[in-house]
Every structure is written in structure tokens, then in C-alpha cells.
PALUM-854741 format. One record per residue (C-alpha): residue number from 1; residue in one letter; chain; x negated, y, z. Coordinates in steps of 0.25 Angstrom, whole numbers, always signed. Layout:
BEGIN
{r NUM, A, A, {X, Y, Z}};
...
END
This chain:
BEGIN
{r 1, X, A, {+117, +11, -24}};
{r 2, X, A, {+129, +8, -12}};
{r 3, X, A, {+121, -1, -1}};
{r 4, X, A, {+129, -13, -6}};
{r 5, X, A, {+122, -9, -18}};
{r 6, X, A, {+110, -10, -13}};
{r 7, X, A, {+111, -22, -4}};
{r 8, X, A, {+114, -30, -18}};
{r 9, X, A, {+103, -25, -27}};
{r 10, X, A, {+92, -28, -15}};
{r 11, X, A, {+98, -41, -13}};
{r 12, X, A, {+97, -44, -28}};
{r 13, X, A, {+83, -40, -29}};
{r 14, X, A, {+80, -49, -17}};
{r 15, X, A, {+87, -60, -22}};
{r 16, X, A, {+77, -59, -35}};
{r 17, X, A, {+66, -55, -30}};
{r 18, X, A, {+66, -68, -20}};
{r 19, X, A, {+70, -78, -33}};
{r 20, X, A, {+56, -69, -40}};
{r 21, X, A, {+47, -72, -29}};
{r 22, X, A, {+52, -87, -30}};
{r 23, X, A, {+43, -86, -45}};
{r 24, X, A, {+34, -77, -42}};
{r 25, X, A, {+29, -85, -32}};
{r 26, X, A, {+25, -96, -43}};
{r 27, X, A, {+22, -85, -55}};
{r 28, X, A, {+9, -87, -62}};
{r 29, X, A, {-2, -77, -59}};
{r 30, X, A, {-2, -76, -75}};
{r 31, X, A, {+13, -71, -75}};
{r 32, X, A, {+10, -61, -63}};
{r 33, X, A, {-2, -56, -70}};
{r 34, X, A, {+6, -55, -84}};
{r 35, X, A, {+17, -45, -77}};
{r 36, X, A, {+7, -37, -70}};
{r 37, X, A, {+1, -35, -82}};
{r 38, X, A, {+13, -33, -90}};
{r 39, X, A, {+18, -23, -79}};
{r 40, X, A, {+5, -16, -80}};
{r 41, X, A, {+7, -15, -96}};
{r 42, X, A, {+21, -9, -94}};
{r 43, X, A, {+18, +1, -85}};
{r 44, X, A, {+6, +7, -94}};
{r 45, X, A, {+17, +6, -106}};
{r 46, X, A, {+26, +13, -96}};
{r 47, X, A, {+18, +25, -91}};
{r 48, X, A, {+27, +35, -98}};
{r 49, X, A, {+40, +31, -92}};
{r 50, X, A, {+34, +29, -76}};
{r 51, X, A, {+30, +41, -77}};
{r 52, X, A, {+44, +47, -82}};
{r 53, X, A, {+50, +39, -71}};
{r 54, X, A, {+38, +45, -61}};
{r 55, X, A, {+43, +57, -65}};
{r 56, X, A, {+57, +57, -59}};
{r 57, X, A, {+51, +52, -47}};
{r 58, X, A, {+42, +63, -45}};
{r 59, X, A, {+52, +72, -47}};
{r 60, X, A, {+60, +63, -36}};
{r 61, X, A, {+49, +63, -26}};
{r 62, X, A, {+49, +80, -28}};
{r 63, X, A, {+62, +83, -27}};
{r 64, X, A, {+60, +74, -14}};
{r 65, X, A, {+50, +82, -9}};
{r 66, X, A, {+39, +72, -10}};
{r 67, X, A, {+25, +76, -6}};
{r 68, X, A, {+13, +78, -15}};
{r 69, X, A, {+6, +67, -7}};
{r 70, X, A, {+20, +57, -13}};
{r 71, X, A, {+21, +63, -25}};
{r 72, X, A, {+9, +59, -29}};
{r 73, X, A, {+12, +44, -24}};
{r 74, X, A, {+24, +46, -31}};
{r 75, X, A, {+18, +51, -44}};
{r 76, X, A, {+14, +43, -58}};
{r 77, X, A, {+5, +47, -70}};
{r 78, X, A, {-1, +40, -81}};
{r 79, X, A, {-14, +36, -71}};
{r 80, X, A, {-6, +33, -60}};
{r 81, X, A, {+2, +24, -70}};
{r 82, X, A, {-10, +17, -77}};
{r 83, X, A, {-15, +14, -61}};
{r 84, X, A, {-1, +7, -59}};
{r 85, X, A, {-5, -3, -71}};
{r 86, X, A, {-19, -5, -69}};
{r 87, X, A, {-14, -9, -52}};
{r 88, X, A, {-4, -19, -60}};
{r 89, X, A, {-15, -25, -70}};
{r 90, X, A, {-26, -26, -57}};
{r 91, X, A, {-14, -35, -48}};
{r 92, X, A, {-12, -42, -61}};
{r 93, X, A, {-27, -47, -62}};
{r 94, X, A, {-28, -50, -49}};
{r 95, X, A, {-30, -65, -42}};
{r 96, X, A, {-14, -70, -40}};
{r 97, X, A, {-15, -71, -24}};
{r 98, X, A, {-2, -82, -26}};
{r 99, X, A, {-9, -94, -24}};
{r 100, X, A, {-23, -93, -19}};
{r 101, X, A, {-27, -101, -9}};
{r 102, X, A, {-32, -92, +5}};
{r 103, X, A, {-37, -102, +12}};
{r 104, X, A, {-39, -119, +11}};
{r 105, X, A, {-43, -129, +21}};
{r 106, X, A, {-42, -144, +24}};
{r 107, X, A, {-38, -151, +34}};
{r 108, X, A, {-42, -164, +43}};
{r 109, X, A, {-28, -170, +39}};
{r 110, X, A, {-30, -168, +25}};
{r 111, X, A, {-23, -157, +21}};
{r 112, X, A, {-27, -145, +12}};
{r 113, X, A, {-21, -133, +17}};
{r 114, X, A, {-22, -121, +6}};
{r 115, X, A, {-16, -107, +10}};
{r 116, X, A, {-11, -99, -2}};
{r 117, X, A, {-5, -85, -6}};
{r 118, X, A, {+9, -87, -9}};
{r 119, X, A, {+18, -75, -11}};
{r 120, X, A, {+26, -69, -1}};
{r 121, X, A, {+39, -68, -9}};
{r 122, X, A, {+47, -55, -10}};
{r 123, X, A, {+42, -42, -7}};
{r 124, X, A, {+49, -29, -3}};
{r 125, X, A, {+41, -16, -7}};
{r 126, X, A, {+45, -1, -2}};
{r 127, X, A, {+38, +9, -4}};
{r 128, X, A, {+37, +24, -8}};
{r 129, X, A, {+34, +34, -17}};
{r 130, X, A, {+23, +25, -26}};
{r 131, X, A, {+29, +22, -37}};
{r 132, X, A, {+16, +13, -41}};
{r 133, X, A, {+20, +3, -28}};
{r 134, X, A, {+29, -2, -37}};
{r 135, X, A, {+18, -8, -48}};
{r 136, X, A, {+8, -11, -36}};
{r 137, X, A, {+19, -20, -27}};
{r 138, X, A, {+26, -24, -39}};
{r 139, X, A, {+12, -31, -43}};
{r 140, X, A, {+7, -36, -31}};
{r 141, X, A, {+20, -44, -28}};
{r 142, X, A, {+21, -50, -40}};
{r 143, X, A, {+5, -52, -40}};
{r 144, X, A, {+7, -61, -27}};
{r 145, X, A, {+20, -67, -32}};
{r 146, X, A, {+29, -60, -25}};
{r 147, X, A, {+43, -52, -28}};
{r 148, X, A, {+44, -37, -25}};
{r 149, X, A, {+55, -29, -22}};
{r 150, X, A, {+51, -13, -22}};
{r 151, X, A, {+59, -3, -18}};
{r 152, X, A, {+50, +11, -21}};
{r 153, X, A, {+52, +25, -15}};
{r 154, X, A, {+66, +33, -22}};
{r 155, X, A, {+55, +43, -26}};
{r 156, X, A, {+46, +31, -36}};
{r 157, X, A, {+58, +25, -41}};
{r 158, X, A, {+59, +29, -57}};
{r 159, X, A, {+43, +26, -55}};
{r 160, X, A, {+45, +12, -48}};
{r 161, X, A, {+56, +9, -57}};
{r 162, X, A, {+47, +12, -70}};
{r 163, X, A, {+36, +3, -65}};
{r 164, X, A, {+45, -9, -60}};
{r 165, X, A, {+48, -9, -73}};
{r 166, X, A, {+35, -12, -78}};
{r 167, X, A, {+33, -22, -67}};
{r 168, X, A, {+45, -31, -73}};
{r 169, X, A, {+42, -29, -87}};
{r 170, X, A, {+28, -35, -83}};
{r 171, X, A, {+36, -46, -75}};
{r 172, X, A, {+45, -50, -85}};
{r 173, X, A, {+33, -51, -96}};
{r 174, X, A, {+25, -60, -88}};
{r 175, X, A, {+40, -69, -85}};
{r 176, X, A, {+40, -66, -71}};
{r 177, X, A, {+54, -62, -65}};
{r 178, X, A, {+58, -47, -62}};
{r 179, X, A, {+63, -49, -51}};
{r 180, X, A, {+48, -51, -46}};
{r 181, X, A, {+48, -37, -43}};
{r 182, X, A, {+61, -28, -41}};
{r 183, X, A, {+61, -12, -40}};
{r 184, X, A, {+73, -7, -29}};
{r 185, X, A, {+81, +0, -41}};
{r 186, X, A, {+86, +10, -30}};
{r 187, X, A, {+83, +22, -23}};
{r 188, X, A, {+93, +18, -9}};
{r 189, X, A, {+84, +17, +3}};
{r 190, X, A, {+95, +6, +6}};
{r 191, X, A, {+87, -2, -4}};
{r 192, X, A, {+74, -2, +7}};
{r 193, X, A, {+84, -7, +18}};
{r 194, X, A, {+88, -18, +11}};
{r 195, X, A, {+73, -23, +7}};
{r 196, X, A, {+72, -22, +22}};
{r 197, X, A, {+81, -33, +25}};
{r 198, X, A, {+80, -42, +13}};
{r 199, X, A, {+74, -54, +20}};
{r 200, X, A, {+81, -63, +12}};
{r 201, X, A, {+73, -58, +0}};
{r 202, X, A, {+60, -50, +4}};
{r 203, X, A, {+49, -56, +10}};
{r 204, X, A, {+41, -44, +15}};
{r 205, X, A, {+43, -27, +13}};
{r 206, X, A, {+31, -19, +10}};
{r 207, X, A, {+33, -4, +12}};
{r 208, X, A, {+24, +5, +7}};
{r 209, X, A, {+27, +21, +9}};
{r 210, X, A, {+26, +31, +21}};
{r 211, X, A, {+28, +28, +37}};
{r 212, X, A, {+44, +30, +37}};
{r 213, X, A, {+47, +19, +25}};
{r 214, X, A, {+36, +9, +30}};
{r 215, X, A, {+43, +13, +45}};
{r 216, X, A, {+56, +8, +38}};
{r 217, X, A, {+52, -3, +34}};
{r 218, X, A, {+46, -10, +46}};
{r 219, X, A, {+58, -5, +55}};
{r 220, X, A, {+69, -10, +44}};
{r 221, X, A, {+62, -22, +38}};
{r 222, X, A, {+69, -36, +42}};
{r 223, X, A, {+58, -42, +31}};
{r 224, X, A, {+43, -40, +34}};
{r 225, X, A, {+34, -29, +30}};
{r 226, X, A, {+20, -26, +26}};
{r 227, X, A, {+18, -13, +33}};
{r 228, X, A, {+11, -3, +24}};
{r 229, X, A, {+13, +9, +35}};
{r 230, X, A, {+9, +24, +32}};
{r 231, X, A, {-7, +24, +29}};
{r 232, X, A, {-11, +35, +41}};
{r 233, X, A, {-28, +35, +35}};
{r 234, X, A, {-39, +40, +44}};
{r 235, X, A, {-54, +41, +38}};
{r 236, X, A, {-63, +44, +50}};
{r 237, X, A, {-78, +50, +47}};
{r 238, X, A, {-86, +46, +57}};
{r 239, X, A, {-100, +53, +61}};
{r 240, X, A, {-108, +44, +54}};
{r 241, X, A, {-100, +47, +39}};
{r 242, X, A, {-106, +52, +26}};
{r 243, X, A, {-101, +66, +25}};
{r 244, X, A, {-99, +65, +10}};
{r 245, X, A, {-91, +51, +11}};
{r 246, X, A, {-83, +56, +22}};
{r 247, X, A, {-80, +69, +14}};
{r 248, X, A, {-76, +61, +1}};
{r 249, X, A, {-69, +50, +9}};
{r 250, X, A, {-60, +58, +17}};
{r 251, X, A, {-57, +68, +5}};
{r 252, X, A, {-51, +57, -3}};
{r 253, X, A, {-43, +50, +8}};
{r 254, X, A, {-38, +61, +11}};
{r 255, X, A, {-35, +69, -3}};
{r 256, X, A, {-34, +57, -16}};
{r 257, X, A, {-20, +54, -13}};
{r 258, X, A, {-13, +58, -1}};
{r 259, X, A, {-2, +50, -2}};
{r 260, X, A, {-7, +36, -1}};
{r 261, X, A, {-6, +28, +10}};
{r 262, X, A, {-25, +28, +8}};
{r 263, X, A, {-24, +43, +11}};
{r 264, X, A, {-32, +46, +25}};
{r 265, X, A, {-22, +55, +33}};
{r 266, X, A, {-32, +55, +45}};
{r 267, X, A, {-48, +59, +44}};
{r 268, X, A, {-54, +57, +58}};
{r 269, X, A, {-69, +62, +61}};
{r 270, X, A, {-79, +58, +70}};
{r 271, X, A, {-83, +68, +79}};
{r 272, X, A, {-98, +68, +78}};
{r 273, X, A, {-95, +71, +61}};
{r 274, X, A, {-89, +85, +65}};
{r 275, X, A, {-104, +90, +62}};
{r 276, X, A, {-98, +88, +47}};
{r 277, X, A, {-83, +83, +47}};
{r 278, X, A, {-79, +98, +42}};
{r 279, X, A, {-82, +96, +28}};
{r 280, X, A, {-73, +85, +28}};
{r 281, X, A, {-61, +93, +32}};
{r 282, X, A, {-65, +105, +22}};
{r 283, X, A, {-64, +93, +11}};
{r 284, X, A, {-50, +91, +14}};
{r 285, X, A, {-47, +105, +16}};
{r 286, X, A, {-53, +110, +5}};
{r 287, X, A, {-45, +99, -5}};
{r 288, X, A, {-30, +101, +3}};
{r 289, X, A, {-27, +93, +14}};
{r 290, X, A, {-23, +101, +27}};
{r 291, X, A, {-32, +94, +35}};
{r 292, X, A, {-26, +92, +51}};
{r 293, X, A, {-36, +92, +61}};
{r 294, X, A, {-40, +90, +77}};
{r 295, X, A, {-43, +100, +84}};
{r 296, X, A, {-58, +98, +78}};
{r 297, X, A, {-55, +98, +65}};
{r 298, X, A, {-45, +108, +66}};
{r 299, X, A, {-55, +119, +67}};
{r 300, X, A, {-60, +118, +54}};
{r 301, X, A, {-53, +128, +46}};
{r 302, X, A, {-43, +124, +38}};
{r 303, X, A, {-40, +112, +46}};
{r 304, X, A, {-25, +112, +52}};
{r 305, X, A, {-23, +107, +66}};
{r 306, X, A, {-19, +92, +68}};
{r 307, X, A, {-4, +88, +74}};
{r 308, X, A, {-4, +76, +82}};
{r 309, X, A, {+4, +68, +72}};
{r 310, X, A, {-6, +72, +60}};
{r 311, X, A, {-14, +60, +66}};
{r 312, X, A, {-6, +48, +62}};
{r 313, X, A, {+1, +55, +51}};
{r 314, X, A, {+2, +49, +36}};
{r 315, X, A, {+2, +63, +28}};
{r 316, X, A, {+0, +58, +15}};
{r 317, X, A, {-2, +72, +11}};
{r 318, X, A, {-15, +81, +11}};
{r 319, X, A, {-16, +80, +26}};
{r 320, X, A, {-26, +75, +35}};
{r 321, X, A, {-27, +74, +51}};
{r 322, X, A, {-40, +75, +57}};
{r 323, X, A, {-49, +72, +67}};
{r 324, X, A, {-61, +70, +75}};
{r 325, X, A, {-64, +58, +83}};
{r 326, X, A, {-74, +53, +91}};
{r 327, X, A, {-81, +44, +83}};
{r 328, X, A, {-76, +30, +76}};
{r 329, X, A, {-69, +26, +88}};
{r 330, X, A, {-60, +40, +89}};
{r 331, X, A, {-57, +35, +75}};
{r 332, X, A, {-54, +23, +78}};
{r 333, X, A, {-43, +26, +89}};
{r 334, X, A, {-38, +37, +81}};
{r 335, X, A, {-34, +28, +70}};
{r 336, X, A, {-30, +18, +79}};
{r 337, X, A, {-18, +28, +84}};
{r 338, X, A, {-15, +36, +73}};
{r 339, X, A, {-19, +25, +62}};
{r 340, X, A, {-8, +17, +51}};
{r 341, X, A, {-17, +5, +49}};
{r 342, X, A, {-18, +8, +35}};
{r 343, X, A, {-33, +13, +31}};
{r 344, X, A, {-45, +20, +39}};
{r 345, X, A, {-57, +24, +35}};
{r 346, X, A, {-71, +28, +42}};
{r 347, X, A, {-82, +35, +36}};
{r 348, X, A, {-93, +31, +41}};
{r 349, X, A, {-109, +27, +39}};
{r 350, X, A, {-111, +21, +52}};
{r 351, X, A, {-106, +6, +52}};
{r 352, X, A, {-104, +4, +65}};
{r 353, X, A, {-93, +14, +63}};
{r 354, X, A, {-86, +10, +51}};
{r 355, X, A, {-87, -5, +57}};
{r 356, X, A, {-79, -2, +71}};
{r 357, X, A, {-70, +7, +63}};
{r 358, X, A, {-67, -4, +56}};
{r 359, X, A, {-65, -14, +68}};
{r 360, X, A, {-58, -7, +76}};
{r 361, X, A, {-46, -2, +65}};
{r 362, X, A, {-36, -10, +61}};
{r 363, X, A, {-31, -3, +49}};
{r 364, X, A, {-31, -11, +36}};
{r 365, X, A, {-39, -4, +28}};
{r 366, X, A, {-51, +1, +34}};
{r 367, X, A, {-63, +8, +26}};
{r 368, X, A, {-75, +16, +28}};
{r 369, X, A, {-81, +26, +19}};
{r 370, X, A, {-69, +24, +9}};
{r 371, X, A, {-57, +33, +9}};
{r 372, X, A, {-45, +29, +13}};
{r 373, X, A, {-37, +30, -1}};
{r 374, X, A, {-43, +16, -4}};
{r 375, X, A, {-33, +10, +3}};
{r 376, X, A, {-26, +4, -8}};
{r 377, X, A, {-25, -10, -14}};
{r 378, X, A, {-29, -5, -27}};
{r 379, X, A, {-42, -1, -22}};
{r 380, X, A, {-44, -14, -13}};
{r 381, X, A, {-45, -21, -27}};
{r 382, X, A, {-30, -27, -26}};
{r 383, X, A, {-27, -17, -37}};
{r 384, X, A, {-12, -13, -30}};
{r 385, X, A, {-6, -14, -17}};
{r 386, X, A, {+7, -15, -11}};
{r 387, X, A, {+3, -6, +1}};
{r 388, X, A, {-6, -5, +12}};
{r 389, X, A, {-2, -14, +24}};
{r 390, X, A, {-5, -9, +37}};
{r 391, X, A, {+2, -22, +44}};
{r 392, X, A, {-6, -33, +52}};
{r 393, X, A, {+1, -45, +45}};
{r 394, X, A, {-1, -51, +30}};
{r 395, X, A, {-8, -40, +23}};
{r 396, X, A, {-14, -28, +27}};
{r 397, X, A, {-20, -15, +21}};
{r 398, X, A, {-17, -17, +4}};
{r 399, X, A, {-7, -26, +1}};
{r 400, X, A, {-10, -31, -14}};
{r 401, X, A, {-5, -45, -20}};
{r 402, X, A, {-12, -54, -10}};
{r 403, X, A, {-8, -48, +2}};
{r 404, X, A, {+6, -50, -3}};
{r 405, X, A, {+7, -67, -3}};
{r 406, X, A, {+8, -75, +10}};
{r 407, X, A, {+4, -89, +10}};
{r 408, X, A, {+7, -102, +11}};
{r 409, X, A, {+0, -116, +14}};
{r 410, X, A, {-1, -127, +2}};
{r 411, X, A, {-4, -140, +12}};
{r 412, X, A, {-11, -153, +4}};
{r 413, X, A, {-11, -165, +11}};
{r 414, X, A, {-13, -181, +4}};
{r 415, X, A, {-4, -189, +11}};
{r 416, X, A, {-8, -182, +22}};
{r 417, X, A, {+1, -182, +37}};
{r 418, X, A, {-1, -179, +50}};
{r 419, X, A, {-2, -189, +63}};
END
């Protein structure tokens, strides 16, 4: 496509998603619920052919030079599949936020003041790689009455375009317009600019991929963002830790999937756990991961020696920096500098511990004796998510249907005015 080209074809899809949202805004729960389901169906009676399309893309993302870590993000199978259908049947049964009442109150002049979810309008998605973003914001938009407009990484797009198609045979089964959510059909970066600037059309961009796209975005945007910036992950053990939860917790935030945005890039230690800390190190070691240590921690063998931009680094790979602190608070400024907000975890027994840990970090997920890989909105019981936002404003930390409505005030009076 010329960028005349392109310039049209965004228009258009603006133009139709704002006249969707103008319905969906009214759309029973019923005929929400119906095309999720429906969608769900079709993507099970599907399988095959995703996973024909998954299969150029793979090849795509390899001839790229992709790496394991985004392969794997990259990559469908019949499992994988069957989890895109069950996120789409568990948004389907959940409450419809569109609606429901926040808060309510009376008062002395009479009025009845209600505050209610309302859907925020349009919604502009970007994101990378994942080819399963495109069933999860697909439903959670249309779950809270919104339209979307996705625009998936050039290496998803015979993937994303084989769900989409799922998504609107589930739309127009249930009677709901198409337009309610829109696939970019193009490769052209130019296509990303232009969702930048669509102000007449989009109501809010949420980027979901690595630091230089989520970079882009905020420096280029003209329409506001939920940030999801790059998930920099620390899990510090501290001296009062179970040795056998520590050892299975930092294993598996570390080593289950490396290239989410829940995997710890960072494992910090407390200085008096050093009695013990090496068998941690081994863990790691022994199942891949080039471990990149302090000076400390560098002296186990094995161990390679730490860069002072390993700290701070999303490696989304078998890697880890390391490193000893003193105590919770060496923790706690440690993350404070090198820290995304995105999620951190302490391992600890002690209370005291875990509860100014988790005073004294803002991050927006924070946990303790839990790995970090549960940052996810499917396992914070909102069955898909949208991305993890690491902003102050509207939502924070997963963003599932709910946190993708505004409000508005319904005001009830009888007669009532003001002296």
C-alpha cells in the first residue's frame, strides 16, 4: 500500500468503528455474550487452518531472526488454540461492567446521584508477536461495549487475521456489527502512525509489546495511552525465606516462559541468606539460564559477571541479573532505580518484611511467595487481558473488561432546583 493508501483505509475503519461503538454502547449483555461464544465455537471448528496460517508466520518470525523467547510468544498448537477459546467462553460469562452502578448517594437537595460504567468508545490496540492478543482485546472491548481497532505485529499477521475471523463470524451471529472489531489488513508500519493521530476516531491507544514500540507510541501519540511499558521483574529472597519456596519460586519466574512480560529478569538476595542462596543459583544454572552476577554472586562457578546495564534490562530470554542487598530495604531502592512498575515479588516468612515491601513499592502488581509469571489477567480471575498497565491513571496492572469503561453520572431529581 502507497500512504495515500493507507491514509484511506484507517480512515474508513475509524469512521466504522466510531458509527459500532455508537451500538455497542447499547448492545444487550445477551448479544455480547452470544458472539463471544459464537467466536469461541469458531475458533475450535478452526483449529486446523490457524494453525496453517501460524505456520507461515513461524516461518516469518525465522527468516527474521526472531528469538526462541518470541518464537515461542509467536507460536500456536492445538493447546495453545483450545486456551484462546476457553479465554473467550470465560469474558463471555462474566458480569457485563456496562451499566453497573460504582457508587450511589443522596442528596440534601433531593437528588439521586448514581455513578455507572459506560464504555469508553473506540479503542486502538498495537501489539507484537502474540498472535492470541488478538482474541483476548478483541473480547474484552466488545465485553465492555467498546470498538477496537487492532493492528498485530507483521510477524502474527496470517495468525491474527485467522482468529479475526473467528471474532466476526461470532459478531455477526449474535447480530452485532463487524465493524465492532477491525484487523489492520496490512503489514505498513505507516498504519501504526496513523492510529497515532486518529483523534477524530480513537478514543485511547494500548500498546502491548517491547520498550521501542511502547517508546513509540507515547513520543508519537496525539490520542491518550495506557502505558503497558517493558516488565523489568525482580523476586528478592530475603533472610527470613523458606529455602524450598524460594528455590521453586525463582525457578519458575525465571524459566516457564521467558518471553512474557511476568518473567523475573532480576533475582536480588539478601545478604544474611548468603549462608544458603547458592543452591538457588545452581537451579538456574543447571536448567539453562546464564545467570549474570555481582561481584558476590559471581564467584560461584558458572556464574558470568554482571554489566552495569544487565540491571534494568528486559531480557526476555534465559538470562538473569543478580544481586545481593542489604536486607529488604537494599531491595526496595534497588527496584526503585532499576524497576518498570510492572510486578515484584518478595520471598519472605517474616511479615514485617513482606508488609514494607509492599508499602514502600509502587509497582502494580506486587506479590509475595508467588512467582512472578502470575501476572496475568487470566490468572487474576478476569479470564484475558488487554495488557499489563504500568501507568498511574485509569487502570493499572491487568487490564480486563472493567478496566476498559469510564463513567458517567445519571442524576435523578423530582422537580428538583437550586436556590
Amino acid at each position: 500500500m502507497t500512504d495515500m493508501d493507507v491514509r484511506g483505509v484507517m480512515a474508513a475503519m475509524g469512521k466504522a468503528a466510531r458509527a459500532a461503538s455508537a451500538e455497542l454502547a447499547f448492545a444487550p449483555a445477551d448479544a455480547k455474550r452470544h458472539a463471544l461464544n459464537a467466536a469461541a465455537d469458531a475458533v475450535d471448528a478452526s483449529t486446523a487452518q490457524i494453525i496453517a496460517a501460524n505456520v507461515k508466520d513461524m516461518a516469518f518470525g525465522r527468516d527474521k531472526g526472531l528469538s526462541p523467547a518470541m518464537l515461542d510468544r509467536l507460536e500456536l498448537n492445538e493447546e495453545r488454540i483450545a486456551g484462546i477459546s476457553a479465554g473467550l467462553r470465560t469474558v463471555a460469562a462474566q458480569d457485563d461492567p456496562v451499566g453497573a452502578v460504582i457508587a450511589e448517594w443522596d442528596m440534601p437537595s433531593g437528588l439521586n446521584i448514581r455513578r455507572v460504567r459506560t464504555p469508553i468508545g473506540v479503542i486502538g490496540v498495537i501489539y507484537e508477536s502474540r498472535p492470541n492478543v488478538t482474541a483476548d482485546a478483541g473480547a474484552l472491548c466488545l465485553k465492555a461495549g467498546n470498538a477496537v481497532i487492532l493492528r498485530g505485529g507483521s510477524e502474527s499477521f496470517h495468525s491474527s487475521t485467522a482468529i479475526h475471523e473467528c471474532l466476526v463470524t461470532g459478531l455477526r451471529t449474535a447480530g452485532l456489527p463487524e465493524a465492532a472489531v477491525q484487523l489492520v489488513p496490512t503489514r505498513d508500519r505507516a498504519a501504526v502512525g496513523e492510529m497515532l493521530t486518529m483523534t477524530d476516531y480513537i478514543d485511547v491507544i494500548v500498546p502491548r509489546g517491547g520498550k521501542g514500540l511502547v517508546g513509540r507510541v507515547q513520543a508519537d501519540a496525539r490520542v491518550p495511552v495506557f502505558a503497558h511499558l517493558e516488565g523489568i521483574c525482580h523476586v528478592y529472597v530475603d533472610s527470613s525465606a523458606d529455602l524450598e519456596k524460594a528455590r521453586a519460586i525463582v525457578l519458575n519466574a525465571k524459566t516457564r516462559r521467558t518471553g512474557i512480560c511476568g518473567s523475573a529478569e532480576t533475582l536480588l538476595v539478601d545478604r544474611a541468606f548468603l549462608d544458603r542462596y547458592e543452591v538457588i543459583i545452581r537451579d538456574l544454572l543447571t536448567a539453562g539460564v546464564d545467570v549474570r552476577g555481582d561481584a558476590e554472586i559471581a564467584k560461584i562457578a558458572g556464574v558470568s559477571a554482571a554489566q552495569d546495564d544487565d540491571f534494568g534490562t528486559e531480557f526476555l530470554d534465559m538470562i538473569i541479573a543478580a544481586k545481593v542487598v542489604d536486607g529488604v530495604d537494599g531491595a526496595i531502592s534497588h527496584i526503585r532505580t532499576y524497576g518498570s512498575n510492572h510486578t515484584d515479588a518478595v520471598i519472605a516468612e517474616d511479615d514485617a518484611v513482606a508488609d514494607r515491601f509492599f508499602q514502600r513499592l509502587d509497582s502494580a502488581i506486587l506479590m509475595r511467595n508467588a512467582s512472578t509469571q502470575f501476572a496475568d489477567g487470566g490468572e487474576f480471575g478476569m479470564g484475558a487481558e488487554i495488557g499489563i498497565a504500568t501507568g498511574k491513571l485509569h487502570a493499572r496492572g491487568p487490564v480486563g473488561a472493567e478496566q476498559l469503561t469510564s463513567f458517567k453520572y445519571l442524576v435523578t431529581g423530582d422537580g428538583t432546583i437550586r436556590t
